[in-house]
C-alpha positions, 0 to 999 in steps of 0.5 A: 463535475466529479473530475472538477471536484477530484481535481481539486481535492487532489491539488489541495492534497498533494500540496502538502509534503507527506513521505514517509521516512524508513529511518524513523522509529516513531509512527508516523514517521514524518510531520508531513503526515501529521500535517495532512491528517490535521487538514484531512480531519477538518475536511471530515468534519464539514463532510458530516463525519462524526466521532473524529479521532486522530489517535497518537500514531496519526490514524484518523477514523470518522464516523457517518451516520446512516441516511435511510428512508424513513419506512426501510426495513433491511439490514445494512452493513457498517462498511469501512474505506482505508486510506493511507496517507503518506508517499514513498521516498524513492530518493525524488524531490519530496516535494510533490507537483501534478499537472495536467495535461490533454493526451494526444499521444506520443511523448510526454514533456514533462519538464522543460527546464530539466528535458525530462521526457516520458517515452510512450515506447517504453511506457506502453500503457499510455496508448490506451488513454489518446485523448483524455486528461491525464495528471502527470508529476512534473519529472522530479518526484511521484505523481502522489496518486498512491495514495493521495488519489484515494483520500480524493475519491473518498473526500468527494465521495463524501461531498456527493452524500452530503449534496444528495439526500437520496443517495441513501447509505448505512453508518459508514466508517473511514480511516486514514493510515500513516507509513503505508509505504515503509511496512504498513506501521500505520494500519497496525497501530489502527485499533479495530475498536475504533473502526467497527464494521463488518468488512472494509475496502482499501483503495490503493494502486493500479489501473482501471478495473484492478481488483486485489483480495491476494496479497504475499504472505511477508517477513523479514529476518535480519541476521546478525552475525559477530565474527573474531578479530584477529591481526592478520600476522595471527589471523590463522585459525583464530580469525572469523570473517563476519563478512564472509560468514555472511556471504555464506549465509546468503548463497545458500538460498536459490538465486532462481527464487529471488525478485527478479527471477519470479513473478504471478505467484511464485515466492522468493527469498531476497537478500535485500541488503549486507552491512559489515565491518571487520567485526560484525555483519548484518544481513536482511532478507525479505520473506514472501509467499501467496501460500501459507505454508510455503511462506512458513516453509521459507521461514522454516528454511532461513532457521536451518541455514543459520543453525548449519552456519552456526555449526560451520563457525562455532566461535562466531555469534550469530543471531537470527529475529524473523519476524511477519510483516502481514498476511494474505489477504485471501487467508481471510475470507470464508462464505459468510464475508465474502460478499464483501468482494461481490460488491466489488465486481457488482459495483464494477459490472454497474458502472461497465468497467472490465475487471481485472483482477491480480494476485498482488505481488506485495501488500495493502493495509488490508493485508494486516487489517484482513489478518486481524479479522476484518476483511479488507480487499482493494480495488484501483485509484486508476494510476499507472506507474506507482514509485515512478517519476512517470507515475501518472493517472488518467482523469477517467479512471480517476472518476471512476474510483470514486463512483465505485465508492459511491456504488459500493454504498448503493449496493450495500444498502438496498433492501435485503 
């Protein structure tokens, strides 16, 4: 029944375009997003929600009131769920169509007009799910399980609370973000005021059993470099390149700690992108580190590379903003919140999934709501392949992301 329920819930969702846009200054940035959030605001409010609010960055918060037995005498949290509403624009059709399909091993058809085929060779993960249901994106786009999986466990979630009055919970909050994908714009405009609880829980990525409350340390620096123009006949000595200014610039970091030459825990420094003209350049760079102070010593590291090109080319103009994108998620928590991750692995050992937990090589909107003080670890949608046409997730898994909601609460609310 559940599957039945999530299966619907996810077409009603992914029916609608929601990816967000990195070109934009406006949070959200895209309509689509405005549009889910409007659907997912009536959805609530026959959900039993109370207190809906749809601020103007598109952050939607609901309130449930506490169902308790009339005689309980414990103390229970206010627990909070986040999920984020858009999509990743990964250069695929916005446009988003799941389907379902038996898995009976092998390759994977996936559009038969285009021959788009998914290959169980270079797609390992398949082989561990023969024989179940499976939604797969049609070829063209992502799948839409990140995130539209979590606004479905959630949404059902609510719907079994609702149909069963024993199924006892505390007041409980829910939020939904928009821009999650392009920098987590959404969840830093979400007004903790609103959202009063002791601890929250992202449901966002990965597969059965993945559990993250690691995240990066991550900034960004953007470099800004104003060379002199000269013609070439007078160029001598007058002439300041900004485009080589910034290929200096960039072959001063360590190409042994960049993305594809680090993975676990190690950090690095990528020179994401160079735009130049024969005036002016500008360089991106994307900051990450697990550890604190190695985050800070990178930082540190980017301030001295531009203060020594400064001095190389004195007549240059070189600016240099360094900003933080969020936290690690582990930076917050301490022994008296960290009972927020036991229900975690106790809803897990409950419902007999095997955990798997990862220090995330990345970021979740609790990685700016933990540093705002409210803890807020993750656990699995159940998909595979985020950001991918291949993207898929098994219905099993699905499943049981919304059970973890549903045991979470059970935990939460039994008698201290």
């Amino acid at each position: 029944m559940l599957k039945e329920q999530l299966l619907t819930r996810f077409l009603r969702y992914t029916s609608i375009t929601s990816q967000s846009n990195a070109a934009a200054t406006v949070v959200p940035s895209t309509e689509g997003q405005w549009e889910l959030a409007r659907l997912l605001q009536k959805d609530l409010q026959d959900l039993g929600l109370v207190d809906l609010k749809l601020s103007p960055t598109c952050v939607l918060i609901g309130r449930l009131p506490a169902n308790l037995p009339v005689n309980f005498t414990g103390l229970v949290p206010k627990v909070g769920f986040v999920a984020h509403l858009d999509t990743v624009d990964v250069s695929l059709n916005p446009d988003l169509h799941p389907q379902l399909i038996k898995y009976t091993g092998g390759d994977v058809l996936l559009n038969k007009e285009q021959n788009i085929i998914m290959q169980a060779t270079v797609n390992s993960g398949l082989a561990k799910y023969v024989g179940q249901d499976i939604l797969f994106s049609d070829g063209l786009s992502v799948l839409g399980a990140d995130n539209k999986a979590a606004i479905s466990a959630i949404t059902v979630a609510l719907e079994e609370l609702q149909k069963n009055p024993v199924l006892y919970h505390g007041e409980m909050y829910f939020a939904f973000v928009p821009d999650e994908e392009i920098g987590l714009r959404g969840s830093k405009t979400l007004d903790l005021k609103d959202f009063p609880v002791e601890f929250a829980y992202t449901i966002d990525c990965c597969e059965l059993g993945e559990v993250v409350y690691e995240t990066f340390n991550g900034g960004t620096a953007k470099i800004e470099i104003q060379g002199v123009s000269a013609h070439p006949m007078s160029a001598k000595g007058v002439l300041v390149n900004p485009t080589l200014v910034a290929m200096d610039l960039a072959n001063c970091f360590d190409r042994k700690q960049t993305p594809e030459n680090t993975d676990g825990k190690d950090g690095y420094i990528w020179v994401k992108s160079l735009s130049s003209n024969q005036s002016k350049a500008t360089l991106m760079l994307d900051i990450r580190d697990h550890h604190k102070d190695l985050y800070e010593a990178k930082k540190a590291y980017i301030q001295e590379v531009v203060d020594f090109t400064r001095k190389r080319y004195p007549t240059a103009v070189i600016k240099l903003d360094l900003s933080d994108t969020y936290g690690n998620i582990n930076d917050a928590v301490t022994k008296e919140n960290h009972k927020c991750i036991d229900y975690i692995y106790d809803a897990m050992k409950n419902l007999n999934i095997k955990p798997k937990t990862i220090a995330m090589r990345g970021s979740t909107d609790g990685s700016v709501l933990s540093a705002k003080g409210l803890l807020t670890p993750n656990f699995f949608t159940g998909g595979h392949n985020f950001h991918s046409n291949y993207e898929f997730l098994p219905m099993d898994s699905f499943e049981k992301s919304c059970q973890m909601v549903l045991e979470i609460v059970k935990l939460t609310t039994k008698e201290q």
